[in-house]
Residue, then its C-alpha position, 0 to 999 in steps of 0.5 A: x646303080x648302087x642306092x636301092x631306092x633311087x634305083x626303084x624310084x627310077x624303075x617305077x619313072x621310066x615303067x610308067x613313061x614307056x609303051x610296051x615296046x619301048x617298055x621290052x627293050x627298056x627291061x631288055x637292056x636293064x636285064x644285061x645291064x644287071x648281067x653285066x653288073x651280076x657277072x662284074x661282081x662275080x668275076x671279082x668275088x672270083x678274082x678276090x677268091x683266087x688271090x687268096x687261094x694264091x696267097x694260101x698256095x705262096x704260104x703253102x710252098x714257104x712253110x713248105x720251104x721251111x719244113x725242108x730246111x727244118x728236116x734237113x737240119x733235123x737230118x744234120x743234127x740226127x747225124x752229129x747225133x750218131x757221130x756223137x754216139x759213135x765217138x762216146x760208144x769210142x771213149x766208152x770202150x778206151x776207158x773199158x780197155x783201161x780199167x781193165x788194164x788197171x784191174x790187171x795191173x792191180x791184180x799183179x800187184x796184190x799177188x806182188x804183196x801176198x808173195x811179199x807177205x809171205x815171204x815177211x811171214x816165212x822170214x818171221x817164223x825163220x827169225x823166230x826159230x833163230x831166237x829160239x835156236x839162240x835162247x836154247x844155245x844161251x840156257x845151256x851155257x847157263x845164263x840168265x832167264x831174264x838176259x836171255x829175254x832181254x838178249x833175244x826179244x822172246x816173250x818170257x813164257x817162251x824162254x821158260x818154256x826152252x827151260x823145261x825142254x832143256x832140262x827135261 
C-alpha cells in the first residue's frame, strides 16, 4: 500500500476487529507482506544501482577506447614528428655541405682577384718604369718638357724630376 494514512486507517480496522490469534497471524503475514515489499524496493534500488555502475563501466571502456585511439594517434604523430626532424636535421646538413662549398668557392675566388690585383699592381709599376724609361730616353734627345708629359702621361713633377737626374 502506497497511501500512509489509509494504510493506518486500515492497521487500526483490522487490530480492533481480531482476536489475538488471528491478530498474530494477521501481523504475521503483514511483516512478510512488508518483507516482501522491503526486499522489492531493495532489489530495484540495487538493480537501478547496477544499471548505473553498467553504464558507468560502458562510458568507462568508451573513453577508454578513445584514449587508445587519441595515444595512438599521438604515437602516429610523434613518429611523423621524429620523421620530420629527421628530414630537417637532412636539408640542415645539405645546406651546411652547400655553404661551405660556397665558402670555398668564394675563398678561390678572392685569391683569384688578389693574384689578379697583384699582378695589375706589378704590370703598373712595370708601365710605370717604362714611362719613366721613355721620358728618360725623350729628355736626352732634348725634347720638351711638356711633350714629353703629354707623350707619356707622367705627372709633371715626375718629368722634371728625370730632369734633374739627367742633368746632374
Amino acid at each position: 500500500m502506497k497511501d500512509k494514512l489509509l494504510y493506518s486507517a486500515f492497521e487500526n480496522w483490522t487490530a480492533l476487529s481480531l482476536d489475538q490469534k488471528q491478530r498474530q497471524a494477521y501481523e504475521s503475514r503483514l511483516k512478510r507482506v512488508m518483507d516482501e515489499e522491503a526486499f522489492k524496493s531493495s532489489m530495484e534500488s540495487l538493480q537501478r544501482q547496477l544499471e548505473q555502475k553498467q553504464k558507468k563501466i560502458e562510458k568507462g571502456e568508451q573513453d577508454l577506447e578513445k584514449g587508445k585511439q587519441d595515444l595512438e594517434k599521438g604515437k602516429q604523430e610523434v613518429e611523423k614528428g621524429k620523421q620530420d626532424l629527421e628530414k630537417g636535421k637532412q636539408e640542415v646538413e645539405k645546406g651546411k655541405q652547400k655553404l661551405e662549398e660556397g665558402e670555398r668557392e668564394l675563398e678561390k675566388r678572392e685569391q683569384g682577384v688578389e693574384k689578379r690585383e697583384q699582378k695589375v699592381e706589378t704590370e703598373k709599376r712595370e708601365l710605370e718604369q717604362r714611362m719613366k724609361h721613355t721620358a728618360t730616353q725623350l729628355l736626352k734627345k732634348g725634347l720638351d718638357i711638356q711633350f714629353v708629359v703629354e707623350s707619356t702621361g707622367l705627372p709633371k713633377d715626375i718629368v722634371v724630376e728625370i730632369q734633374r737626374h739627367i742633368e746632374n
